[in-house]
N, C-alpha and C positions, 0 to 999 in steps of 0.2 A: 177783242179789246186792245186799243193801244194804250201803253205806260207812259207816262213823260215824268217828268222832275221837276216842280215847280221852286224855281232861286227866289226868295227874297233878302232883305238884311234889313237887320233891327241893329238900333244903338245901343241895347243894354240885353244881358241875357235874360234878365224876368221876361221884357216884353218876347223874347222869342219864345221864351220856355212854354207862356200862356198860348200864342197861336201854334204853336206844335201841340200842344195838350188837347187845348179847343180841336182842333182837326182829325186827329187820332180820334179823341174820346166820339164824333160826331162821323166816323167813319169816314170822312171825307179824302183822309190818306192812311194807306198803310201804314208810311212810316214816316218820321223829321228825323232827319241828323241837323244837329249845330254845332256850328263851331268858330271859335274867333281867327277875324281877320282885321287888315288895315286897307281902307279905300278912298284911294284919290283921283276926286271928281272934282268941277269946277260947277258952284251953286251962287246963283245973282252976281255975279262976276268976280266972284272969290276962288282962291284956288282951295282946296280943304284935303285933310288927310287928317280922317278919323279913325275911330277903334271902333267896328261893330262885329255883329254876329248875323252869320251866314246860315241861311235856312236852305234843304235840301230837301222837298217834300217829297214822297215817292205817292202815285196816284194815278189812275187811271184818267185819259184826255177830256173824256166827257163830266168831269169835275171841273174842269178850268176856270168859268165862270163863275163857280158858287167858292170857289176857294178865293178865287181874287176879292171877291164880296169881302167874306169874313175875312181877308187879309187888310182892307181896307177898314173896314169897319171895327179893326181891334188893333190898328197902327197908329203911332205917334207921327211920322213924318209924313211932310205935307207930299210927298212924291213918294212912294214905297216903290224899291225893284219890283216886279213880279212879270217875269219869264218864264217862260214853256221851254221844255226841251227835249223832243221825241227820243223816247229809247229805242233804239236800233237794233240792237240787239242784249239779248237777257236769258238768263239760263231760264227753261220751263219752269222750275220750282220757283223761283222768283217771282215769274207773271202771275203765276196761282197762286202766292201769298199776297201780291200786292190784288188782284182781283178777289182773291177769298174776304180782304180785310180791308176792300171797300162798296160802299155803296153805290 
């Protein structure tokens, strides 16, 4: 099994709190941390610095696709982050929770 961390960010912590829950409660990740951040991007040629919330999913690789699905499909923004990012290294007990506590 590989682990990755799948990043997104939501503009309000409800919408985060639901795609963490949905994911969890459907096995599809272990685990969400969130937490707020400020991020400045340039959107239709504006410059922007907003206040949103940072998602950290923990999840096995072979989820990727079906996580992005339901990330997309329970996001408000018209472009959601959503990155991969292989874990390198993870203590045992780690990989076999995140493997134990997903499908």
């Amino acid at each position: 099994m590989t682990a990755i961390i799948i990043q997104t960010t939501c503009g309000c912590k409800k919408e985060a709190k639901k795609i963490a829950k949905l994911l969890v409660k459907e096995k599809l990740a272990a685990c969400v941390q969130f937490q707020k951040i400020k991020s400045v991007y340039e959107w239709k040629n504006e410059l922007c610095v907003d206040k949103e919330v940072l998602l950290s999913i923990k999840t096995k690789k072979e989820n990727f696709e079906i996580i992005q699905r339901k990330i997309k499909d329970n996001h408000s923004y018209d472009l959601p982050e959503i990155v991969a990012i292989d874990i390198s290294n993870a203590s045992n007990e780690y990989l076999q929770f995140i493997e134990g506590n997903t499908k």
